[in-house]
DODREN-709598 format. One record per atom (N, C-alpha, C): x, y, z. Coordinates in Angstrom, 1 decimal, padded with zeros to 4 digits. Example, Ala and Ser with C-alpha at 12.3 -4.5 7.8 and 13.67 -1.06 7.14 Angstrom:
BEGIN
     c1     c2     c3
  013.2 -005.7  007.8
  012.3 -004.5  007.8
  013.2 -003.3  007.8
  012.8 -002.2  007.1
  013.7 -001.1  007.1
  012.9  000.0  007.9
% end
This chain:
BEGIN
     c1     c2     c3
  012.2  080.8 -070.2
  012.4  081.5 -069.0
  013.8  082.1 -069.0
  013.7  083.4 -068.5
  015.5  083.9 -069.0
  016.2  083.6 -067.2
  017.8  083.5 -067.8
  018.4  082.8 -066.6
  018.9  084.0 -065.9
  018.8  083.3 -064.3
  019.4  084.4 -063.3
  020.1  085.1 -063.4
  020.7  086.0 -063.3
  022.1  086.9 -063.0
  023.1  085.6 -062.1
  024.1  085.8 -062.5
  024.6  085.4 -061.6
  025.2  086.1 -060.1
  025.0  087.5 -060.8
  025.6  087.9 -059.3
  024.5  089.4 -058.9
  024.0  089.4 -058.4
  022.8  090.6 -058.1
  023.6  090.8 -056.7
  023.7  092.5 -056.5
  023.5  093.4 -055.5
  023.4  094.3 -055.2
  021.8  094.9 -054.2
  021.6  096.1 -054.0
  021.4  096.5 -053.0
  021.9  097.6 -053.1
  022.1  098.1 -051.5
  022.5  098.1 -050.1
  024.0  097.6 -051.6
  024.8  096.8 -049.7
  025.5  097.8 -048.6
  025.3  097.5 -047.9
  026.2  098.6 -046.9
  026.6  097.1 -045.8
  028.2  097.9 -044.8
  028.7  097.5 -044.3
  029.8  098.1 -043.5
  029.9  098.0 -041.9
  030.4  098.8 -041.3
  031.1  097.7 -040.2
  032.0  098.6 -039.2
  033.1  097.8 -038.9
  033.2  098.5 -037.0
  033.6  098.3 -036.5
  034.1  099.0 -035.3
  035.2  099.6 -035.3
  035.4  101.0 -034.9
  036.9  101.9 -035.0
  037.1  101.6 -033.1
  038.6  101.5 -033.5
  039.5  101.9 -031.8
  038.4  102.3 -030.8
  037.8  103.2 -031.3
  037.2  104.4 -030.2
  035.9  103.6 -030.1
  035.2  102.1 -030.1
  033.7  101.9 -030.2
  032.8  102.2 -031.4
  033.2  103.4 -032.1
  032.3  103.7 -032.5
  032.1  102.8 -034.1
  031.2  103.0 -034.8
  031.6  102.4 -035.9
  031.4  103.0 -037.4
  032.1  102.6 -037.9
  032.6  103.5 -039.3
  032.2  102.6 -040.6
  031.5  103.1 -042.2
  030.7  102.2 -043.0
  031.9  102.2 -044.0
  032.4  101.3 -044.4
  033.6  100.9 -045.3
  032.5  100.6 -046.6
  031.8  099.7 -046.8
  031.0  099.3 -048.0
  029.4  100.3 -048.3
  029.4  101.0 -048.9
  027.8  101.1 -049.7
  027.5  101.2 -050.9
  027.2  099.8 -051.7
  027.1  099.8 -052.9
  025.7  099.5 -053.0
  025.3  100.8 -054.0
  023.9  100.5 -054.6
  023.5  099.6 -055.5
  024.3  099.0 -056.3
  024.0  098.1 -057.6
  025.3  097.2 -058.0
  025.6  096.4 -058.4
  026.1  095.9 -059.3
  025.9  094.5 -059.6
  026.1  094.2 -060.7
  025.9  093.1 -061.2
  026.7  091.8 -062.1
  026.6  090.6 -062.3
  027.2  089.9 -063.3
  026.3  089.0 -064.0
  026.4  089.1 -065.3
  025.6  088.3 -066.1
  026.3  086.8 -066.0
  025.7  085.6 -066.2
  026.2  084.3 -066.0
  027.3  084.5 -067.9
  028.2  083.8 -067.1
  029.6  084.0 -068.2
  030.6  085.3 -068.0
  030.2  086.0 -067.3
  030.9  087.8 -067.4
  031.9  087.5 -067.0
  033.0  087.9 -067.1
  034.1  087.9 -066.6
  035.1  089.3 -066.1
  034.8  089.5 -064.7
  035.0  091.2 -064.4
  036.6  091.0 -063.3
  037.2  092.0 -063.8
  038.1  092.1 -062.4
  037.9  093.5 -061.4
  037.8  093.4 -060.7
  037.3  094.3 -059.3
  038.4  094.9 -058.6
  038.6  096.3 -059.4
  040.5  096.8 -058.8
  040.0  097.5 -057.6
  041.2  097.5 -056.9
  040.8  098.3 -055.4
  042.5  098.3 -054.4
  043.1  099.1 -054.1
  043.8  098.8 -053.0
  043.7  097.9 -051.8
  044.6  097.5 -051.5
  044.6  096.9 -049.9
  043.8  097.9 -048.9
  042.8  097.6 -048.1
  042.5  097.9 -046.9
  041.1  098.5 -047.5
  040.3  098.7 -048.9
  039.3  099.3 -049.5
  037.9  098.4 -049.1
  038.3  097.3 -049.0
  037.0  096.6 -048.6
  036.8  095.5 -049.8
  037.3  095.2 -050.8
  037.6  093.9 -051.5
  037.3  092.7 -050.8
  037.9  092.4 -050.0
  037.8  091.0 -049.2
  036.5  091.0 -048.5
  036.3  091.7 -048.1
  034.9  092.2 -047.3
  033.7  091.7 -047.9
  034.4  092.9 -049.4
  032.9  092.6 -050.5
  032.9  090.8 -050.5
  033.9  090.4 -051.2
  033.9  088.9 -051.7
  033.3  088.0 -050.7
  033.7  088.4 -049.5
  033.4  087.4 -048.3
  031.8  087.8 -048.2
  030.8  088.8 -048.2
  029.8  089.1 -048.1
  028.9  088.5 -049.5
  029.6  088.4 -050.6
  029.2  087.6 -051.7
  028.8  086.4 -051.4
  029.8  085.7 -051.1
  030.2  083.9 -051.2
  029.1  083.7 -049.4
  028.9  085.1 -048.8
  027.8  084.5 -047.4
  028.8  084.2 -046.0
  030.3  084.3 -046.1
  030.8  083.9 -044.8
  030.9  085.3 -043.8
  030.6  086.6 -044.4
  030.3  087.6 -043.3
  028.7  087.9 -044.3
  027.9  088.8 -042.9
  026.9  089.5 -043.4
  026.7  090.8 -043.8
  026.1  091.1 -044.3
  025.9  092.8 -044.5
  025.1  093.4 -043.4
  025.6  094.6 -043.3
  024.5  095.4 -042.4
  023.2  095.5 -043.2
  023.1  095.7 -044.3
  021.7  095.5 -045.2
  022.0  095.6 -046.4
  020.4  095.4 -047.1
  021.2  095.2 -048.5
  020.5  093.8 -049.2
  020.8  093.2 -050.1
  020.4  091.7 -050.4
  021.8  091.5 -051.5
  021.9  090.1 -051.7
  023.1  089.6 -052.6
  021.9  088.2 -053.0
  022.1  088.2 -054.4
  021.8  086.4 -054.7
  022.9  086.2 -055.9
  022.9  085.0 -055.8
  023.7  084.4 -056.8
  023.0  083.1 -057.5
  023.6  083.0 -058.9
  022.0  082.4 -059.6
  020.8  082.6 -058.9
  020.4  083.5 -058.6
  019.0  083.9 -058.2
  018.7  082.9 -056.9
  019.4  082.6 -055.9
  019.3  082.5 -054.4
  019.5  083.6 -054.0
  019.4  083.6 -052.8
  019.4  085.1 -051.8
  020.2  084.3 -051.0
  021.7  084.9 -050.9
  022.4  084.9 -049.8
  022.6  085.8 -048.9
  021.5  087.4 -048.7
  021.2  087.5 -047.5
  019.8  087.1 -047.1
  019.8  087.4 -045.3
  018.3  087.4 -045.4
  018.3  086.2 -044.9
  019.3  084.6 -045.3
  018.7  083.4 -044.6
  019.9  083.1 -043.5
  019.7  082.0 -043.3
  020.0  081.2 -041.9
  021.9  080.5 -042.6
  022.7  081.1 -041.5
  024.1  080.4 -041.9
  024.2  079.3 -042.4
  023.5  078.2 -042.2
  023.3  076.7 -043.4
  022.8  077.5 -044.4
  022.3  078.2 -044.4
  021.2  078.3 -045.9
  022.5  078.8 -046.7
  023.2  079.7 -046.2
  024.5  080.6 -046.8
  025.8  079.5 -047.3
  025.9  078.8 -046.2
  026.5  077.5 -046.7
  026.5  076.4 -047.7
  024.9  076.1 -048.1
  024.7  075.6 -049.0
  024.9  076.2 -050.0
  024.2  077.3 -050.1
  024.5  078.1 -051.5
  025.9  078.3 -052.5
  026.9  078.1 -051.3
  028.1  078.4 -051.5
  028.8  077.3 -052.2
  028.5  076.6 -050.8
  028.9  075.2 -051.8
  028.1  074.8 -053.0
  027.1  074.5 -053.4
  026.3  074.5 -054.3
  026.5  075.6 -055.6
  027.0  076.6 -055.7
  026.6  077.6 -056.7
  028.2  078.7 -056.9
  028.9  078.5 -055.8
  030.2  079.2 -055.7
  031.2  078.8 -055.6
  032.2  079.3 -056.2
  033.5  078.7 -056.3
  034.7  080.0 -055.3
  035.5  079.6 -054.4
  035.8  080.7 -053.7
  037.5  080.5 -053.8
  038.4  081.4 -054.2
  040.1  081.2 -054.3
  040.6  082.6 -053.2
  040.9  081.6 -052.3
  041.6  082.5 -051.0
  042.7  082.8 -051.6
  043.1  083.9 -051.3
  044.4  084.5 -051.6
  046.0  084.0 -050.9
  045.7  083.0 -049.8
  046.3  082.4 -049.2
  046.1  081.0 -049.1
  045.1  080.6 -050.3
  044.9  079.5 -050.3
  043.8  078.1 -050.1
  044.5  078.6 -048.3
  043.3  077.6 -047.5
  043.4  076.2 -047.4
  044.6  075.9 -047.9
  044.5  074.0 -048.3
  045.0  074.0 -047.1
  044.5  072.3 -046.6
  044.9  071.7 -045.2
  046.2  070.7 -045.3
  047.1  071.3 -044.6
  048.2  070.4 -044.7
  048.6  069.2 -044.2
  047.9  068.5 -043.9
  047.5  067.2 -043.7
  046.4  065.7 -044.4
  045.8  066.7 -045.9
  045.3  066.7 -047.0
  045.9  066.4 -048.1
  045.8  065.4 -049.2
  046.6  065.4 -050.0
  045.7  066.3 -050.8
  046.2  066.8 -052.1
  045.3  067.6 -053.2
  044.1  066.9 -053.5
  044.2  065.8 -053.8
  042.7  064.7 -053.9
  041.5  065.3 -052.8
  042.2  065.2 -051.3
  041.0  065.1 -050.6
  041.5  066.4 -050.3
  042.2  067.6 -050.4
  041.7  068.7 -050.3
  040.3  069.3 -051.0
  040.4  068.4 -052.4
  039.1  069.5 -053.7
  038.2  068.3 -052.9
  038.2  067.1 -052.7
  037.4  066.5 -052.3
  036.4  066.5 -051.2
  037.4  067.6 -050.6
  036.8  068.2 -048.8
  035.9  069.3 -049.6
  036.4  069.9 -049.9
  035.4  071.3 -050.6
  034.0  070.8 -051.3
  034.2  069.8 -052.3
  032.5  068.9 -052.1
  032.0  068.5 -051.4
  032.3  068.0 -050.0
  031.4  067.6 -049.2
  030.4  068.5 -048.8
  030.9  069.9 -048.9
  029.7  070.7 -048.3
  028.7  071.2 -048.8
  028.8  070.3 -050.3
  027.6  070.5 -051.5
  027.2  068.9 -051.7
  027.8  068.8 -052.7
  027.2  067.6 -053.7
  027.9  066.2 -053.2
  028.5  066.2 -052.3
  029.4  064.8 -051.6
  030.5  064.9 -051.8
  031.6  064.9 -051.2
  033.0  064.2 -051.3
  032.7  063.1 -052.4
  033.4  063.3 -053.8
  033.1  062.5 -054.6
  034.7  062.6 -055.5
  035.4  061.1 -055.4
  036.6  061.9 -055.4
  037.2  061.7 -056.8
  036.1  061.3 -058.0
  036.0  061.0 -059.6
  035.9  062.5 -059.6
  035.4  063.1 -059.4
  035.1  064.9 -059.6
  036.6  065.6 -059.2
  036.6  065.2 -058.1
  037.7  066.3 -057.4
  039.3  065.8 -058.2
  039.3  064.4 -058.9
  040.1  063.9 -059.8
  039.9  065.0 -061.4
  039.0  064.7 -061.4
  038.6  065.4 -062.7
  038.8  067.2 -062.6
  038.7  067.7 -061.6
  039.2  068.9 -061.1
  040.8  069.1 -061.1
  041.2  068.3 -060.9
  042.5  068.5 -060.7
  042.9  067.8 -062.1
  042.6  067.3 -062.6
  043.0  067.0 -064.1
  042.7  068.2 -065.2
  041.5  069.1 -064.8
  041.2  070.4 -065.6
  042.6  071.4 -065.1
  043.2  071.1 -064.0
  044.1  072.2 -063.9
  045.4  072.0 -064.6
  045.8  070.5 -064.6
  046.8  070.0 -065.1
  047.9  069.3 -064.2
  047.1  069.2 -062.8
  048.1  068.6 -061.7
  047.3  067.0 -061.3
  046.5  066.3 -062.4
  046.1  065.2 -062.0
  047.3  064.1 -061.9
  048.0  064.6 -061.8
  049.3  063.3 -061.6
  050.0  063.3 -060.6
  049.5  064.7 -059.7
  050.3  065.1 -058.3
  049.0  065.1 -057.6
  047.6  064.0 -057.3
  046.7  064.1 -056.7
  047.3  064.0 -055.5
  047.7  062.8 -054.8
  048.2  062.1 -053.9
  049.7  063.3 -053.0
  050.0  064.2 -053.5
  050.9  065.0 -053.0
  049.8  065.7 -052.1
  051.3  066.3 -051.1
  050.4  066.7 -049.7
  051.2  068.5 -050.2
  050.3  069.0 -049.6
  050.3  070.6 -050.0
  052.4  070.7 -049.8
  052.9  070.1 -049.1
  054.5  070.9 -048.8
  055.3  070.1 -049.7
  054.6  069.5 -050.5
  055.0  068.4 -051.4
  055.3  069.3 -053.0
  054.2  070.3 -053.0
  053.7  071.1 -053.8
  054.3  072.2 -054.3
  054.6  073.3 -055.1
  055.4  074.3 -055.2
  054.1  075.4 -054.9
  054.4  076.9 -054.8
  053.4  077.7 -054.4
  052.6  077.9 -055.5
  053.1  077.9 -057.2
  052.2  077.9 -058.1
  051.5  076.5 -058.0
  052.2  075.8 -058.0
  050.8  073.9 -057.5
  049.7  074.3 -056.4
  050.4  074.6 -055.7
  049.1  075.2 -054.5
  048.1  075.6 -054.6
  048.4  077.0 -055.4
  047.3  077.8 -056.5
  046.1  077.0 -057.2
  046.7  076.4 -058.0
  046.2  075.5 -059.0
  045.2  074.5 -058.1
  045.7  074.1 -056.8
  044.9  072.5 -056.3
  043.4  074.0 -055.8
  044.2  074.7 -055.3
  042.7  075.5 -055.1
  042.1  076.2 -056.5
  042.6  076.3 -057.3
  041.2  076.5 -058.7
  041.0  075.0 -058.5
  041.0  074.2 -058.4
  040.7  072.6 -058.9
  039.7  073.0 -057.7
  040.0  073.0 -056.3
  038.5  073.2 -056.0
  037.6  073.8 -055.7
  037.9  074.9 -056.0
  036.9  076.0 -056.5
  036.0  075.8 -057.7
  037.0  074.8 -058.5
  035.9  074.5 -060.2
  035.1  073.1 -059.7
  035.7  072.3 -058.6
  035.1  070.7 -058.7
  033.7  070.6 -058.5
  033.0  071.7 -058.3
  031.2  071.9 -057.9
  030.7  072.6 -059.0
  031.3  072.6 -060.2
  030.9  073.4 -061.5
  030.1  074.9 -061.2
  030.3  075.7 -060.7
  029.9  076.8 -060.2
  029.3  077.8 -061.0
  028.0  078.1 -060.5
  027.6  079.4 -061.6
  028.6  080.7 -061.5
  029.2  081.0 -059.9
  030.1  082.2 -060.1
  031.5  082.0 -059.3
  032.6  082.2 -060.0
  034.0  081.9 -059.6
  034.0  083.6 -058.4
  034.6  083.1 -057.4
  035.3  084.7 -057.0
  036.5  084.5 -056.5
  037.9  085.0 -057.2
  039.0  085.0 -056.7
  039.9  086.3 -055.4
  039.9  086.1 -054.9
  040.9  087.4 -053.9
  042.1  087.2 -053.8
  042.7  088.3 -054.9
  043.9  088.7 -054.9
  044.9  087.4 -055.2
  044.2  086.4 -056.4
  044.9  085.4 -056.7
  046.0  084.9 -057.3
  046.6  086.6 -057.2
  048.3  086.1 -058.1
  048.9  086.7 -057.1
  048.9  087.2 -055.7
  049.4  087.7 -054.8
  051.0  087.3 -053.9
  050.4  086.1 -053.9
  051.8  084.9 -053.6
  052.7  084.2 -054.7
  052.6  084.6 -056.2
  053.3  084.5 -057.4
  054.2  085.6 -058.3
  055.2  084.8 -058.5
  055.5  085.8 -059.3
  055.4  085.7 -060.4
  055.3  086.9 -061.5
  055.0  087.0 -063.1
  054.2  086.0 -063.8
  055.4  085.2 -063.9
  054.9  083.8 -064.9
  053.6  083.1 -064.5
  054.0  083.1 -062.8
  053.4  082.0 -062.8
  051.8  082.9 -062.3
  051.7  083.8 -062.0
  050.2  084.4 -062.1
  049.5  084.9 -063.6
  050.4  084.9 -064.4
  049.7  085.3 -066.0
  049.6  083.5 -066.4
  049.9  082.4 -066.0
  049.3  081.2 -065.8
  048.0  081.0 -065.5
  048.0  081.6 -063.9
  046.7  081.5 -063.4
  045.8  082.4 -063.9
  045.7  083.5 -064.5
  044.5  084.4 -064.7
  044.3  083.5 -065.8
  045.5  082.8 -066.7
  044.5  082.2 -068.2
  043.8  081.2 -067.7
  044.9  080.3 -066.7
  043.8  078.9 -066.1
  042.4  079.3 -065.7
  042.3  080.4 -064.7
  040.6  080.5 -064.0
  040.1  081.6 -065.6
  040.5  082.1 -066.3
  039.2  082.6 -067.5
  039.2  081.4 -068.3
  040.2  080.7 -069.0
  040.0  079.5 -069.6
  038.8  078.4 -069.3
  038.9  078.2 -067.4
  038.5  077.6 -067.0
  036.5  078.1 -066.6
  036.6  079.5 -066.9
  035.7  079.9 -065.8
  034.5  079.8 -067.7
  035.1  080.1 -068.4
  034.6  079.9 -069.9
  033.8  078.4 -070.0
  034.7  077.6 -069.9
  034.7  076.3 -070.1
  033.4  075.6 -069.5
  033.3  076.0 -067.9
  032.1  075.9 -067.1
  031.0  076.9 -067.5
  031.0  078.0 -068.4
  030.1  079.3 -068.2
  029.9  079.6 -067.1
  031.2  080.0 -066.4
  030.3  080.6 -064.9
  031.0  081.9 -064.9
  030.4  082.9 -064.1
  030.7  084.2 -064.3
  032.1  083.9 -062.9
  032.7  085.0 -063.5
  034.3  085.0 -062.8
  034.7  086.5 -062.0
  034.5  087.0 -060.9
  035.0  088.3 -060.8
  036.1  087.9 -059.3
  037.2  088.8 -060.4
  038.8  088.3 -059.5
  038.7  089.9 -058.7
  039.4  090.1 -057.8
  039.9  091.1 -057.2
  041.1  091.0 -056.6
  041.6  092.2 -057.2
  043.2  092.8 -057.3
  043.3  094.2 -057.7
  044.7  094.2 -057.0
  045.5  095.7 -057.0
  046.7  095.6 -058.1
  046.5  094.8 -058.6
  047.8  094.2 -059.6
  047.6  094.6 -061.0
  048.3  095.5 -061.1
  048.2  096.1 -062.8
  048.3  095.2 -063.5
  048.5  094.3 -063.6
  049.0  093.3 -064.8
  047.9  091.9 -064.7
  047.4  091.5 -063.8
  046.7  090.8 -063.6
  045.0  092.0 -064.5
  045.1  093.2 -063.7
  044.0  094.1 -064.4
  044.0  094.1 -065.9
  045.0  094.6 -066.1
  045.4  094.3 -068.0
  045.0  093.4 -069.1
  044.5  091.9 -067.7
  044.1  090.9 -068.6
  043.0  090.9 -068.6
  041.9  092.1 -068.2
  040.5  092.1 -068.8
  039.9  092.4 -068.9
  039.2  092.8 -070.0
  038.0  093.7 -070.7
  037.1  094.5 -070.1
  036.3  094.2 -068.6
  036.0  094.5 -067.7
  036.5  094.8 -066.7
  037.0  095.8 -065.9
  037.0  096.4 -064.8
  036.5  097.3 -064.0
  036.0  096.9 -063.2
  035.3  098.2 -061.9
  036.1  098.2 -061.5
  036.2  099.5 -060.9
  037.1  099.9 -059.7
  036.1  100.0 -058.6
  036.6  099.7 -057.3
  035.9  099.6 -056.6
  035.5  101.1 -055.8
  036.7  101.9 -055.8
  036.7  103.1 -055.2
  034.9  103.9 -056.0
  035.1  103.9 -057.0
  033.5  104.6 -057.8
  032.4  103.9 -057.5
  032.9  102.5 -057.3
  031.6  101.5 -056.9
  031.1  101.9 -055.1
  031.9  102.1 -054.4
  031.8  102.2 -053.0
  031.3  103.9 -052.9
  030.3  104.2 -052.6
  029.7  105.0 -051.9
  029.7  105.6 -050.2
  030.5  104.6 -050.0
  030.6  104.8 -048.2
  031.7  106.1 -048.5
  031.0  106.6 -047.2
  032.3  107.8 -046.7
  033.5  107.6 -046.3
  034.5  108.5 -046.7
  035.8  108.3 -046.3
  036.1  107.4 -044.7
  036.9  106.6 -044.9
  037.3  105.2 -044.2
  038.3  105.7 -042.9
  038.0  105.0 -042.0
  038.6  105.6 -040.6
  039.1  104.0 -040.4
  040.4  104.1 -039.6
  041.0  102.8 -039.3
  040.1  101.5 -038.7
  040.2  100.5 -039.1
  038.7  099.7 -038.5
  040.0  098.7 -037.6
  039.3  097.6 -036.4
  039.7  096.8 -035.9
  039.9  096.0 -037.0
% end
Protein backbone atom coordinates (compact mmCIF):
# COMPACT_ATOMS: atom_id res chain seq x y z
CA UNK A 1 0.00 0.00 0.00
CA UNK A 2 1.81 3.36 -0.92
CA UNK A 3 2.40 5.86 2.04
CA UNK A 4 0.57 9.14 2.61
CA UNK A 5 1.88 12.40 1.61
CA UNK A 6 2.87 13.96 4.26
CA UNK A 7 1.59 17.09 3.62
CA UNK A 8 -1.65 17.51 1.22
CA UNK A 9 -3.38 20.87 0.38
CA UNK A 10 -6.18 21.95 -1.59
CA UNK A 11 -7.90 24.64 -1.86
CA UNK A 12 -7.03 26.71 0.89
CA UNK A 13 -8.25 30.01 1.25
CA UNK A 14 -8.11 32.40 4.21
CA UNK A 15 -9.19 35.76 5.06
CA UNK A 16 -8.81 38.21 7.98
CA UNK A 17 -10.79 41.46 9.03
CA UNK A 18 -9.46 44.98 7.72
CA UNK A 19 -9.84 48.36 10.05
CA UNK A 20 -13.00 49.08 8.10
CA UNK A 21 -15.03 45.42 9.10
CA UNK A 22 -14.74 44.35 6.03
CA UNK A 23 -12.68 41.34 5.23
CA UNK A 24 -9.82 40.85 2.93
CA UNK A 25 -8.34 36.97 1.55
CA UNK A 26 -4.53 36.90 2.41
CA UNK A 27 -4.23 32.95 1.59
CA UNK A 28 -5.59 31.01 -1.68
CA UNK A 29 -3.65 28.12 -2.36
CA UNK A 30 -4.83 25.62 -4.79
CA UNK A 31 -2.29 22.74 -4.27
CA UNK A 32 0.70 21.93 -2.73
CA UNK A 33 2.30 19.29 -1.41
CA UNK A 34 5.19 17.16 0.58
CA UNK A 35 6.22 13.80 0.03
CA UNK A 36 7.19 12.00 3.46
CA UNK A 37 11.19 12.80 3.67
CA UNK A 38 10.94 16.17 1.35
CA UNK A 39 12.62 18.80 2.64
CA UNK A 40 11.26 22.36 1.31
CA UNK A 41 11.88 25.92 2.51
CA UNK A 42 8.88 28.22 1.98
CA UNK A 43 10.33 31.97 1.19
CA UNK A 44 7.94 34.78 1.76
CA UNK A 45 8.32 38.23 3.40
CA UNK A 46 7.02 39.27 6.71
CA UNK A 47 3.36 40.12 6.80
CA UNK A 48 2.66 37.46 3.41
CA UNK A 49 0.88 34.92 5.37
CA UNK A 50 3.75 32.27 6.30
CA UNK A 51 2.70 31.95 9.81
CA UNK A 52 -0.84 31.84 8.92
CA UNK A 53 -0.13 29.06 6.36
CA UNK A 54 2.01 27.02 9.11
CA UNK A 55 -0.45 27.60 11.83
CA UNK A 56 -3.34 26.37 9.50
CA UNK A 57 -1.15 23.25 8.78
CA UNK A 58 -0.21 22.11 12.27
CA UNK A 59 -4.58 22.86 12.96
CA UNK A 60 -4.13 25.89 15.66
CA UNK A 61 -6.12 28.43 13.25
CA UNK A 62 -8.78 27.26 10.64
CA UNK A 63 -9.15 27.84 7.07
CA UNK A 64 -12.06 29.55 5.61
CA UNK A 65 -12.12 26.36 3.24
CA UNK A 66 -10.11 24.07 1.73
CA UNK A 67 -8.83 20.57 3.30
CA UNK A 68 -5.09 20.00 4.78
CA UNK A 69 -4.03 16.27 5.93
CA UNK A 70 -0.94 15.32 7.18
CA UNK A 71 0.15 11.57 6.91
CA UNK A 72 -3.23 11.26 5.44
CA UNK A 73 -5.35 12.65 8.55
CA UNK A 74 -7.57 15.54 7.69
CA UNK A 75 -6.77 18.42 9.76
CA UNK A 76 -9.61 20.36 8.45
CA UNK A 77 -13.09 19.47 8.65
CA UNK A 78 -12.76 17.91 12.50
CA UNK A 79 -13.34 18.98 15.95
CA UNK A 80 -10.35 21.17 17.87
CA UNK A 81 -9.29 17.71 19.91
CA UNK A 82 -9.34 16.04 16.73
CA UNK A 83 -6.66 18.94 15.42
CA UNK A 84 -4.88 18.60 18.60
CA UNK A 85 -4.27 15.10 18.52
CA UNK A 86 -3.05 14.99 15.15
CA UNK A 87 -0.55 17.53 15.99
CA UNK A 88 0.67 16.09 18.74
CA UNK A 89 0.68 12.75 17.24
CA UNK A 90 2.07 13.40 13.59
CA UNK A 91 3.73 17.15 13.90
CA UNK A 92 6.51 18.66 15.03
CA UNK A 93 6.04 22.57 15.39
CA UNK A 94 9.35 25.33 16.02
CA UNK A 95 7.98 28.76 17.04
CA UNK A 96 9.98 31.32 16.01
CA UNK A 97 10.01 32.67 19.45
CA UNK A 98 10.31 29.54 20.83
CA UNK A 99 7.52 28.96 23.28
CA UNK A 100 9.50 27.27 26.17
CA UNK A 101 7.92 27.90 29.74
CA UNK A 102 10.12 29.54 32.05
CA UNK A 103 9.44 27.80 34.89
CA UNK A 104 10.22 24.42 33.02
CA UNK A 105 13.47 22.96 32.99
CA UNK A 106 14.38 21.68 29.24
CA UNK A 107 13.44 18.00 30.43
CA UNK A 108 9.96 18.89 31.19
CA UNK A 109 9.69 21.39 28.65
CA UNK A 110 10.08 18.53 25.54
CA UNK A 111 8.36 16.45 28.19
CA UNK A 112 5.26 18.82 28.23
CA UNK A 113 5.03 18.72 24.50
CA UNK A 114 4.42 14.71 24.74
CA UNK A 115 1.85 14.80 26.95
CA UNK A 116 -0.47 15.99 24.36
CA UNK A 117 0.29 12.79 22.28
CA UNK A 118 2.02 9.71 23.45
CA UNK A 119 2.53 10.72 27.44
CA UNK A 120 4.94 12.81 29.09
CA UNK A 121 7.60 10.22 28.92
CA UNK A 122 10.73 11.68 30.14
CA UNK A 123 13.28 8.67 28.58
CA UNK A 124 12.04 10.25 25.10
CA UNK A 125 12.13 13.84 25.84
CA UNK A 126 15.88 12.77 27.44
CA UNK A 127 16.57 11.09 24.24
CA UNK A 128 15.37 14.25 22.39
CA UNK A 129 17.49 16.44 23.93
CA UNK A 130 20.42 14.07 23.56
CA UNK A 131 19.67 14.04 19.60
CA UNK A 132 20.30 17.83 19.78
CA UNK A 133 23.28 17.71 21.86
CA UNK A 134 22.13 19.47 25.07
CA UNK A 135 21.45 16.18 27.12
CA UNK A 136 23.70 17.45 29.81
CA UNK A 137 21.85 20.73 30.25
CA UNK A 138 18.35 18.69 30.78
CA UNK A 139 17.77 20.04 34.21
CA UNK A 140 18.57 23.85 33.12
CA UNK A 141 15.68 26.26 33.22
CA UNK A 142 15.22 28.23 29.92
CA UNK A 143 17.29 31.69 31.49
CA UNK A 144 19.86 29.22 32.39
CA UNK A 145 20.18 28.65 28.60
CA UNK A 146 21.85 30.80 25.83
CA UNK A 147 19.37 31.84 22.90
CA UNK A 148 21.01 29.29 20.50
CA UNK A 149 20.31 26.39 23.67
CA UNK A 150 16.80 27.67 23.53
CA UNK A 151 16.50 26.91 19.94
CA UNK A 152 17.78 23.59 20.22
CA UNK A 153 15.47 22.47 23.55
CA UNK A 154 12.62 23.43 21.03
CA UNK A 155 13.96 21.13 17.97
CA UNK A 156 14.33 18.52 20.96
CA UNK A 157 10.68 18.93 21.24
CA UNK A 158 9.46 19.27 18.16
CA UNK A 159 11.54 15.77 17.28
CA UNK A 160 10.50 13.97 20.85
CA UNK A 161 7.02 12.58 19.08
CA UNK A 162 9.16 11.27 16.03
CA UNK A 163 6.94 13.25 13.54
CA UNK A 164 5.94 12.41 10.06
CA UNK A 165 6.17 16.41 9.30
CA UNK A 166 8.60 19.02 10.97
CA UNK A 167 7.30 22.78 10.37
CA UNK A 168 9.67 25.45 11.35
CA UNK A 169 8.75 29.53 11.36
CA UNK A 170 11.32 31.67 10.75
CA UNK A 171 13.77 29.46 12.83
CA UNK A 172 16.97 31.34 12.64
CA UNK A 173 15.23 34.63 13.28
CA UNK A 174 16.53 35.24 16.88
CA UNK A 175 20.34 33.99 15.86
CA UNK A 176 22.94 35.13 14.54
CA UNK A 177 25.05 33.51 11.49
CA UNK A 178 26.76 30.71 13.21
CA UNK A 179 24.52 29.76 15.22
CA UNK A 180 21.36 29.47 12.66
CA UNK A 181 23.60 27.69 9.82
CA UNK A 182 23.77 25.20 13.11
CA UNK A 183 20.25 24.94 13.33
CA UNK A 184 19.22 24.46 9.67
CA UNK A 185 21.91 21.36 9.70
CA UNK A 186 20.53 20.15 13.17
CA UNK A 187 16.55 20.21 11.93
CA UNK A 188 17.61 18.60 8.04
CA UNK A 189 20.15 16.24 9.85
CA UNK A 190 17.57 15.59 12.19
CA UNK A 191 14.48 15.68 10.05
CA UNK A 192 16.53 12.93 7.67
CA UNK A 193 17.30 10.76 10.56
CA UNK A 194 13.46 10.51 11.61
CA UNK A 195 12.27 10.47 7.64
CA UNK A 196 9.93 13.11 8.27
CA UNK A 197 9.27 15.70 5.78
CA UNK A 198 10.58 19.28 6.92
CA UNK A 199 9.16 22.56 5.49
CA UNK A 200 10.95 25.75 7.27
CA UNK A 201 9.68 29.20 6.46
CA UNK A 202 11.83 32.20 6.03
CA UNK A 203 12.81 35.45 4.49
CA UNK A 204 16.48 34.76 5.14
CA UNK A 205 18.63 34.39 2.15
CA UNK A 206 21.00 32.26 3.64
CA UNK A 207 18.94 30.01 5.59
CA UNK A 208 17.15 29.70 1.74
CA UNK A 209 20.53 28.81 0.24
CA UNK A 210 20.60 25.73 2.28
CA UNK A 211 18.05 24.03 0.12
CA UNK A 212 17.35 22.35 -2.88
CA UNK A 213 13.74 23.09 -2.69
CA UNK A 214 12.04 26.32 -2.53
CA UNK A 215 8.57 27.72 -3.01
CA UNK A 216 8.12 30.98 -2.83
CA UNK A 217 5.18 31.68 -1.43
CA UNK A 218 4.19 34.88 -3.39
CA UNK A 219 3.51 32.39 -6.79
CA UNK A 220 1.98 29.85 -4.42
CA UNK A 221 -0.64 32.39 -2.98
CA UNK A 222 -3.30 33.20 -5.36
CA UNK A 223 -5.20 35.59 -3.10
CA UNK A 224 -5.51 39.21 -4.28
CA UNK A 225 -3.39 41.92 -3.49
CA UNK A 226 -3.34 42.24 0.56
CA UNK A 227 -4.97 45.16 2.43
CA UNK A 228 -3.71 45.82 6.09
CA UNK A 229 -5.43 43.09 8.36
CA UNK A 230 -6.08 43.45 12.26
Amino acid sequence: MDTPDALMIRDLTKSYPTRTGARVEILRIPAMGLAPGQQVALRGESGLGKTTLLQIIAGILEPDGGSVSVGGAAVTGVSESRRDRIRAERMGYIFQTFNLLQGLSALENVALGLAFGQGADPRKAQAALERVGLGHRAHYFPRQLSTGQQQRVAIARALANRPCLILADEPTGNLDAARSRTVVELLRASASELGAALLVASHDPELLAGFDQVLDLAELNQAPAQAEVL
